[in-house]
C-alpha positions, 0 to 999 in steps of 0.5 A: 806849438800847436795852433789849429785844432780843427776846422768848424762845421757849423755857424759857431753862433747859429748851429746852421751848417751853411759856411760860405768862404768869402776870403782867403789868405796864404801863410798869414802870421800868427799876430801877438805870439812872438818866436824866439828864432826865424824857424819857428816864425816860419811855423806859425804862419798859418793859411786861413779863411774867412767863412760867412754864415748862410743863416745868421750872417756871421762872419768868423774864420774856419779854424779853431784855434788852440787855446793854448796859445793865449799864454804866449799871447801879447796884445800890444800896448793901447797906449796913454790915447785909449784912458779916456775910452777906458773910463767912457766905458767904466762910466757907462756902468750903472749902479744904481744906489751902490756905490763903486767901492761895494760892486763886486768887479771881475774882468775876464782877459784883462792883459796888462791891466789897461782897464783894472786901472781905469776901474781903480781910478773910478773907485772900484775897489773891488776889481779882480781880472782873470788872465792866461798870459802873464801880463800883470798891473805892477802893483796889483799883482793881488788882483790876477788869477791866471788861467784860461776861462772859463775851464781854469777858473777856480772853484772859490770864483765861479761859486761868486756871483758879480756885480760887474763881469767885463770882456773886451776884446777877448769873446773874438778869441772864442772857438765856442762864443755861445758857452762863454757867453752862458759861462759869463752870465752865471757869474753875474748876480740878479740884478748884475750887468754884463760888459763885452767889448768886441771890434765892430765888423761894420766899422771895419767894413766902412772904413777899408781897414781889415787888420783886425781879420786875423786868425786868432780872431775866431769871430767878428761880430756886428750888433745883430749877430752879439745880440742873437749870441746874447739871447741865446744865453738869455742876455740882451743889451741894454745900451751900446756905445761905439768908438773908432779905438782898436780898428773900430769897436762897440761896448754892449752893456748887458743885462738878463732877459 
């Protein structure tokens, strides 16, 4: 299985040329892709580093990976502990006078459902999930589409536009955060809100715990470096909430500028 597909030359939010490493590993393993025998383990550990952006400040790491490699990707379980999380966030959506049935709900990455089933308990109706790996909600198989976005996603959804689009913990994964980015705000009606869920770096930093710095996880962002990936595709938070759950993360709630 091939992973990397290149090193980066330049900032993959700013463009600016100035990569500085700050770290690096030996023979780190390719987290949440299990091999089926010891060798091919052996294979997947990759040396890795850590770069940092001499203009913007963004930390990401050198390689670009392989997308292909998210359809053997298994993220671990959240367990029952991150529900109340789930529907913190999903009560932060605002709607106005619509009601959550009529909002029109696509999440991108959405794995084996943890969030579908916090949007269904609040009434949302409406949800769909686009998803590479074959993890399924049991029972609302209906609402997949697999594939890898935004390349696979199919004609008669790209032409839709949402009320609601969501990506949690998967906009990290990016080789290209700024095209997904613009990719993901066509999708959204006028008047529609933007959800991203991304580890927070600041949190990481201040509480020591670095387990979230891996290969596949192409970026770390902190507030300022999403917001300027944000405008750059004419999208700007309107709220945030953080929370101590998956290492540390932050919910930007976006809106178009």
């Amino acid at each position: 299985m091939k992973i990397v597909l290149g090193r980066t030359s330049a900032c993959r939010v700013c463009g600016s040329g100035q990569l500085d490493t700050v770290a690096a590993f030996k023979d780190f393993p390719l987290t949440a892709v299990f091999p089926i025998s010891r060798e091919e383990s052996l294979s997947l550990a990759r040396d890795c580093e850590v770069l940092t952006c001499g203009a913007c400040g963004t930390v990401q790491m050198a390689d670009n990976i392989d997308p292909e490699v998210y359809m053997r990707y298994e993220a671990p379980s959240s367990g029952n502990w991150s529900r109340d999380w789930l529907l913190k966030i999903v009560d932060g959506i605002p709607l106005g006078a619509k009601k959550p049935g009529d909002a029109a709900v696509l999440e991108i990455g959405g794995g084996s459902g943890a969030f579908l089933s916090a949007l269904l308990e609040r009434g949302f109706s409406s949800s769909m999930v686009m998803e590479p790996s074959s993890a399924r909600l049991a029972g609302q198989e209906h609402r997949y589409v697999s594939g890898l976005f935004p390349d696979e996603l199919p004609a008669e959804i790209s032409r839709r536009r949402f009320d609601v689009v969501v990506m949690r913990h998967a906009l990290e994964h990016f080789n290209d955060p700024a095209r997904i980015v613009r990719k993901l705000g066509e999708l959204l009606t006028d008047e529609g809100m933007l959800i991203i869920e991304v580890p927070e770096l600041s949190q990481l930093i201040e509480s020591g715990d670095y387990s979230l710095v891996y290969p596949l996880h192409v970026m770390q962002f902190s507030r300022a470096t999403l917001t300027m990936l944000l405008e750059q595709a004419g999208l700007g938070p309107k709220s945030w909430i953080s929370g101590p759950h998956y290492g540390g993360s932050m919910v930007a709630y976006c809106r178009r500028i």
